[in-house]
N, C-alpha and C positions, 0 to 999 in steps of 0.2 A: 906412618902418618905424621904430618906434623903436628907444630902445639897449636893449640886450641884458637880457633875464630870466631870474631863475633860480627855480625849482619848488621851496619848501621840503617836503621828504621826510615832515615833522610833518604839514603842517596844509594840505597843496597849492593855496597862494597863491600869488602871481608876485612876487619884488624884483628891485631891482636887483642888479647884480653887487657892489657897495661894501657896501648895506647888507644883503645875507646872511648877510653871518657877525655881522653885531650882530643879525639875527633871530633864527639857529639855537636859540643860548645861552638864551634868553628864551620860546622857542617851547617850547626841550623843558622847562624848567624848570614852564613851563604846562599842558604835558599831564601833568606829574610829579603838582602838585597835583590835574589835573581827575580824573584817573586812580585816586588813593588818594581820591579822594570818593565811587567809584563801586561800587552793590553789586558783592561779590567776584565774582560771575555775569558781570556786565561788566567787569572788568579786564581787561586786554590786558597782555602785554610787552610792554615798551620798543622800539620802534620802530629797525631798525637802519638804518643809512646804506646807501644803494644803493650796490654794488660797479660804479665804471665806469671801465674801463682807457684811461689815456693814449692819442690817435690819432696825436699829431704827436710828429716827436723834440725838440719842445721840450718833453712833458711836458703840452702844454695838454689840455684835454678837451673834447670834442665836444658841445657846449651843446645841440643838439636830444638826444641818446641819454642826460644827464645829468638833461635837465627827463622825458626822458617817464619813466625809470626812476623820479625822484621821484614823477612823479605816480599812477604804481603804486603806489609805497607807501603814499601818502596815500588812493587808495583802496583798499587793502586794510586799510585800519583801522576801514573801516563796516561796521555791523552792519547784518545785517536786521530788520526790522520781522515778528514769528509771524504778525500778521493779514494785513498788505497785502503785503509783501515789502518796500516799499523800504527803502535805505538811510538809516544813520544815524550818527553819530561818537556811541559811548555815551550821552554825558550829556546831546545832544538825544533821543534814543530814548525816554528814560524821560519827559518832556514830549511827544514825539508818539504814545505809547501811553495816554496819558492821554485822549487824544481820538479815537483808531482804533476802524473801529467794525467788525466784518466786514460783508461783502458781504451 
């Protein structure tokens, strides 16, 4: 197994433990810009931090219950597709309706 990953909550990618916190700052700043580019119809709020309480009394947190909460939030920021249903993060949606065709 390798060393330990963490599920950023934005964009639900995998890093390491070191470089998450120089992801985070730069992930949300990117969805900041991708976000005010996108018709008002597609805009979204700002994506909050998953709420996950302390397991040990050292304060540490439970890395499996921490990445899956992330990765819930990273998929609940896809949108569906009217025609086919699938998902999509806004600003691909509107390039894959470009070429959706119905059944």
């Amino acid at each position: 197994r390798g060393p330990p990953a963490v599920i950023c909550y934005l964009c639900g990618h995998e890093y390491g433990t070191k470089s998450i916190t120089i992801h985070k700052p730069q992930c949300l700043k990117k969805w900041h810009q991708e976000n005010d580019t996108l018709p008002k119809h597609l805009r979204r709020p700002e994506p909050k931090k998953p709420e996950v309480s302390p397991v040990k009394a050292k304060g540490l947190y439970d890395l499996d219950s921490l990445n899956e909460a992330a990765w819930i939030s990273a998929q609940n920021q896809l949108v569906p597709c009217d025609v086919c249903g699938r998902t999509f993060l806004p600003d691909r949606l509107i390039v894959h309706q470009q070429s959706c065709k119905p059944k």
